[in-house]
Legacy VTK file of the C-alpha trace (Angstrom):
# vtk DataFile Version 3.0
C-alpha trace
ASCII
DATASET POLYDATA
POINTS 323 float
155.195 31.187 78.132
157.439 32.679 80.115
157.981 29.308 82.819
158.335 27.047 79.311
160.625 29.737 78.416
162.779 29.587 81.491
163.132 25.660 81.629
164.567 25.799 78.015
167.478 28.375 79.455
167.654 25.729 82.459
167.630 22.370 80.797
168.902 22.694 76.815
172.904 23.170 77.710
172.697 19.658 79.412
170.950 18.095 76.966
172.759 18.772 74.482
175.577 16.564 75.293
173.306 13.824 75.408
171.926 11.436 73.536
169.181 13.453 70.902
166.763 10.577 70.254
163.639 10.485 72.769
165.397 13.251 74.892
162.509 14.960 77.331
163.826 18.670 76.749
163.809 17.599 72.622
160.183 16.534 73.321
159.348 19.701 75.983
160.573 22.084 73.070
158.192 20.431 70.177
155.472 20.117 72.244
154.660 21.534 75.315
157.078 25.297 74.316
155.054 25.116 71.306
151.718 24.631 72.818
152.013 27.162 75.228
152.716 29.840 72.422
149.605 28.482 70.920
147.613 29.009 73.620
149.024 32.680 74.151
147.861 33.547 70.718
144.489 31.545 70.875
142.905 35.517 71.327
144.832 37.431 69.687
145.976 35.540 66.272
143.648 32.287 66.568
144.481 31.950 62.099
148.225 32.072 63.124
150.303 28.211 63.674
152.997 27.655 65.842
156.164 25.194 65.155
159.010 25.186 66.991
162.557 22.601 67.398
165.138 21.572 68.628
166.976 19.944 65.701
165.971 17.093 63.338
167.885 13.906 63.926
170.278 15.881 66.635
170.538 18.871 68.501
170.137 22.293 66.741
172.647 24.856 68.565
169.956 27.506 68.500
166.182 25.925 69.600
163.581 27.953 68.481
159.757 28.368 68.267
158.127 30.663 65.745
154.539 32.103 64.785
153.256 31.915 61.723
150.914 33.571 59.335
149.084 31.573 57.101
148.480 34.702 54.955
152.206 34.785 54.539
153.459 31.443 55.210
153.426 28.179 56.495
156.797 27.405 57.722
159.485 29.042 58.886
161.774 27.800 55.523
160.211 30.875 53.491
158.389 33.929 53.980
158.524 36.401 56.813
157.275 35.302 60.202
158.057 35.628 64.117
160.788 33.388 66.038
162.199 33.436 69.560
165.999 32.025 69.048
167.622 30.709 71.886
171.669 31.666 71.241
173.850 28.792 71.384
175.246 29.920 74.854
172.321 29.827 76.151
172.638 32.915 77.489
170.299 35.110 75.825
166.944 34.860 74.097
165.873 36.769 71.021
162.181 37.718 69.829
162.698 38.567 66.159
161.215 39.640 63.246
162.827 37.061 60.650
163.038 35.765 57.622
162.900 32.059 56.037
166.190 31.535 54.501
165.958 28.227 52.499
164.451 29.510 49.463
167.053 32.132 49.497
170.383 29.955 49.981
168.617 26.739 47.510
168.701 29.624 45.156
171.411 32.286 45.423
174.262 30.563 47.776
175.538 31.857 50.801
176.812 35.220 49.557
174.162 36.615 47.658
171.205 35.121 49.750
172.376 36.782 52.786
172.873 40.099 51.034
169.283 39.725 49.775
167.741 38.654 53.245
169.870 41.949 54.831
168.357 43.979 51.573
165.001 42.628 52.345
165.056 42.969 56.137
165.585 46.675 55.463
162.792 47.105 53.080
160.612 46.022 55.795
161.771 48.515 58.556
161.521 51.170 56.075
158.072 50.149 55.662
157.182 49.636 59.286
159.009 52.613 61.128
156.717 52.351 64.143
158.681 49.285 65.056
160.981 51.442 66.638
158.459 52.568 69.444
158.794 49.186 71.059
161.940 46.953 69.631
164.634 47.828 67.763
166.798 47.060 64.804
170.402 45.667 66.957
172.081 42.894 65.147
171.509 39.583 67.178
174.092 37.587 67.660
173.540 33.645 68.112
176.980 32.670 68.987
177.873 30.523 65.571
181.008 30.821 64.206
180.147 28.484 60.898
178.990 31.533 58.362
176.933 28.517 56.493
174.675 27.655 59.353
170.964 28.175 59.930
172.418 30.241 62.889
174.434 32.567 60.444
171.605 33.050 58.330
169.107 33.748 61.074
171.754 36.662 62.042
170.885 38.720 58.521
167.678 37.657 58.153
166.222 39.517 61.545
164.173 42.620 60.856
164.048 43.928 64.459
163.173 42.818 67.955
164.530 42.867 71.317
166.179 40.554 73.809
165.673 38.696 76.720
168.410 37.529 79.210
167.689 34.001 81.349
165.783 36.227 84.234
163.357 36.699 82.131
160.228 39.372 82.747
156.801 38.746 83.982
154.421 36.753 81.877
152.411 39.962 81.042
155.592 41.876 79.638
156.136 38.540 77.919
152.537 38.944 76.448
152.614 41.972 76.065
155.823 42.039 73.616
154.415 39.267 71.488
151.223 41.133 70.924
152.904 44.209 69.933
155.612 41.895 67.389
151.918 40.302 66.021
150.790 43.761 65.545
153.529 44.915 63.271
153.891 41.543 61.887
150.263 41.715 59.721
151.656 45.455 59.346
153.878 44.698 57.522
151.709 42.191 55.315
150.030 45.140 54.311
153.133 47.221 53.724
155.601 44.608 52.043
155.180 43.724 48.921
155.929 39.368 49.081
158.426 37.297 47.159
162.574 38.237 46.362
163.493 41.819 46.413
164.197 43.527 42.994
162.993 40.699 41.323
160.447 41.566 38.784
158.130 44.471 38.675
154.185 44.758 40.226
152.106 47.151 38.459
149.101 46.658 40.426
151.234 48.341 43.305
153.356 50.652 41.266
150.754 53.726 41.808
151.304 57.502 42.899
151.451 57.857 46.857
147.386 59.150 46.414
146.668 55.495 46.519
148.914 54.321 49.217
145.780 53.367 51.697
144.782 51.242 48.320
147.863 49.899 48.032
148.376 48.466 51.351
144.996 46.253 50.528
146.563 45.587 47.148
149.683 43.948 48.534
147.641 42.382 51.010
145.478 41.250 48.655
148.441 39.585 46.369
149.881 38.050 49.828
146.408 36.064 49.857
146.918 34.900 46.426
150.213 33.995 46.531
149.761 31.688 49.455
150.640 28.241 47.839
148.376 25.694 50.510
145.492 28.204 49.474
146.506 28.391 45.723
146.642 24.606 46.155
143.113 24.302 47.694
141.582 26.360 45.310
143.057 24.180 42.333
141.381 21.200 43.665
138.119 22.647 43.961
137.502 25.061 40.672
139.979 23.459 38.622
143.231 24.194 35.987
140.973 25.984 32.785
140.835 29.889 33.108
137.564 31.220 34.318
137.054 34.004 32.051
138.908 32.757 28.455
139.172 29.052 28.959
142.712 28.191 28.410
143.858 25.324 29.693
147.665 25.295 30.552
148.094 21.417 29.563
146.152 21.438 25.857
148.425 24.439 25.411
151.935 23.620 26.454
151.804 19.894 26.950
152.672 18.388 30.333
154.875 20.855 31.119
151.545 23.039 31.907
149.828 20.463 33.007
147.895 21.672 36.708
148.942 24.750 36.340
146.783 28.101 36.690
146.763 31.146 39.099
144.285 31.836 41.911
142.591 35.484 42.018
141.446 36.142 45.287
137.694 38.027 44.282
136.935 39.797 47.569
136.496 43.088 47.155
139.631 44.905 48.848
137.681 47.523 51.306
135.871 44.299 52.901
139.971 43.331 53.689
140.558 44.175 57.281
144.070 45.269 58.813
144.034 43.678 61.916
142.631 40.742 62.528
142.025 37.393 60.514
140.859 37.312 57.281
138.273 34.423 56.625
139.101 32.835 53.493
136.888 30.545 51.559
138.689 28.915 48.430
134.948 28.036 46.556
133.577 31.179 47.336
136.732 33.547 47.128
138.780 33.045 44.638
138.565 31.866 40.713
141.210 30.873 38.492
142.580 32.507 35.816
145.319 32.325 33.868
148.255 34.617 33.719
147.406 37.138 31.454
143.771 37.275 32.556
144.818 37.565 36.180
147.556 40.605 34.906
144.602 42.339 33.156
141.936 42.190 36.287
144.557 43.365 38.695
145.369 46.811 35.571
142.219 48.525 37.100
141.405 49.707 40.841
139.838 47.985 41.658
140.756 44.903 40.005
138.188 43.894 36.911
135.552 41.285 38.401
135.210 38.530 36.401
132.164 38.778 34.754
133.511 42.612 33.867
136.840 40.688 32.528
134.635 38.312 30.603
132.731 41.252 29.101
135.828 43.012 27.958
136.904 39.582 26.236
134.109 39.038 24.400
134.088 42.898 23.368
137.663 42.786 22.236
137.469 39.420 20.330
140.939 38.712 21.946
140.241 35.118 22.985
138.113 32.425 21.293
135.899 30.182 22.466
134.730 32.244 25.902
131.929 31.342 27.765
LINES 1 324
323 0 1 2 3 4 5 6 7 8 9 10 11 12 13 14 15 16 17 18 19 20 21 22 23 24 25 26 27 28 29 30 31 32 33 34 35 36 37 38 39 40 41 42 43 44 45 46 47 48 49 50 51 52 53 54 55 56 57 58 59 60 61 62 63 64 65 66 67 68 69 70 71 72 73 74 75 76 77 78 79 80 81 82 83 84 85 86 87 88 89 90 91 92 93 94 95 96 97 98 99 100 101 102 103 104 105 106 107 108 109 110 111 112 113 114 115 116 117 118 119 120 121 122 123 124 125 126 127 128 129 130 131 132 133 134 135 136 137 138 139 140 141 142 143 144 145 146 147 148 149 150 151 152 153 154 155 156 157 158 159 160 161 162 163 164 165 166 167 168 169 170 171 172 173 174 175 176 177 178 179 180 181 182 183 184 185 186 187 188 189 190 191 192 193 194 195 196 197 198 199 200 201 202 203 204 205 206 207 208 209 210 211 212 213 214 215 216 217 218 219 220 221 222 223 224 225 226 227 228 229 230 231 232 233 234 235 236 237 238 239 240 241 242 243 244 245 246 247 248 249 250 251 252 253 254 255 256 257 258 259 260 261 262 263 264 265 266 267 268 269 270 271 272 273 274 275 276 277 278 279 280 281 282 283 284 285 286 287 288 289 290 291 292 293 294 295 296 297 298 299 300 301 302 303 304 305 306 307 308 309 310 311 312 313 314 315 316 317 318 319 320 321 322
């Protein structure tokens, strides 16, 4: 890491005043910056990806390379995930705790998404105090002065982290830091609910504090679910029709409802571990259901199984035609 890290700080100002197409340090960064993250994680977060740029179709002001969750997302345009930024001086590196940031600005415009992102990155630290024992919450500052860039956005969206200057520390600091940020990164899986802030309500994670150790495996369990490469997955394999009453989205709303349906990840939530990977199987984990049957299952604690959500059906007469 940290030798990829320093030939970045020695090479990128350069090359950036040169031509972008086939340029070796554009190359080094997608490749060879990103495969040595990879192989740093390969023990500790073998589930977790790694992407990383330095601009698409020219030179991005602020080259970075991030580390995913699958659990939470796969790319660094949504979701919450790690990312060191290079600033555009090139004369400091960041390790952050950040946010994706197209979702936000595609739907709210500059003002409001970066009010939400700030709103968001807060709700997060307050979640995850024990960040503080190793990084901290400083704004970073990646030398933009357009307030529309990615670079701008980057600025609000960063939870906390720390940063690194062009003499950078030993490889095992190096190490050690990232393991710590992956740490508190599935922390805060389990502690953050996913999706917008102050958008909706969740009432399977609306309960008195005497559940909180329940909780934290109840957002992490809607995390899992809301995964859309999963949700995807487990579409193709089990199917559009509701498990446990049979409705099928397309016979009742036309082809506006056509493929859709909602995965319910079956698991039970004390087999969910905290801190390492969670194996997911999309035959033998999940079912589908539809949204009010997947609302009802997730109304008890533990959530209704579905044979126990097929029982109540029948009982209650509320849907016809259930298997």
């Amino acid at each position: 890491m940290r030798t990829e890290l320093e030939l970045v700080f020695e090479t990128y100002r350069q090359a950036r005043s040169e031509s972008f197409a086939r340029h070796p340090t554009a190359d080094f960064v997608r490749t060879e910056l990103r495969d040595a993250f990879q192989a740093a994680i390969a023990s500790s977060a073998p589930d977790f990806s790694v992407e990383s740029s330095a601009g698409k179709g020219g030179w991005t002001d602020t080259p970075w390379v991030a580390v995913l969750d699958p659990l939470v997302t796969d790319t660094p345009q949504t979701g919450v995930y790690i990312v060191y930024l290079f600033a555009a001086p090139m004369d400091r590196l960041y390790l952050s705790l950040n946010q994706g940031i197209t979702t936000y600005r595609n739907r709210y415009g500059t003002t409001i998404s970066k009010g939400r992102l700030r709103q968001k990155a807060k709700e997060i630290r307050q979640a995850c105090p024990q960040y503080s024992e190793r990084f901290n919450a400083n704004q970073i500052h990646l030398g933009t002065s357009n307030l529309s860039s990615r670079a701008a956005f980057y600025e609000v969206g960063h939870v906390f982290g720390t940063t690194y200057t062009p003499k950078l520390p030993s490889e095992s600091e190096l190490q050690a830091d990232l393991a710590a940020m992956i740490r508190l990164y599935r922390a805060t899986t389990f502690s953050v609910i996913p999706g917008d802030v102050g958008e909706g309500s969740n009432e399977a994670t609306s309960e008195p504090e005497r559940f909180f150790e329940f909780n934290d495996r109840m957002r992490f369990h809607r995390c899992i679910e809301r995964n859309d490469r999963l949700a995807k997955r487990v579409k193709d394999l089990q199917g559009t029709i509701c498990k446990a009453c049979n409705f099928d989205y397309e016979v009742g709303y036309g082809q506006l409802g056509k493929g859709f349906i909602e995965a319910h990840h079956i698991t039970p939530l004390a087999d969910l571990p905290r801190d390492r990977a969670v194996p997911l199987d999309p035959r033998r984990d999940f079912t589908v259901l539809c949204a009010n049957c997947h609302r009802m299952t997730h109304r008890k604690q533990p959530p209704l199984s579905l044979a126990e959500l097929k029982a109540l059906l029948k009982i209650e007469g509320v849907r016809p035609g259930i298997t």
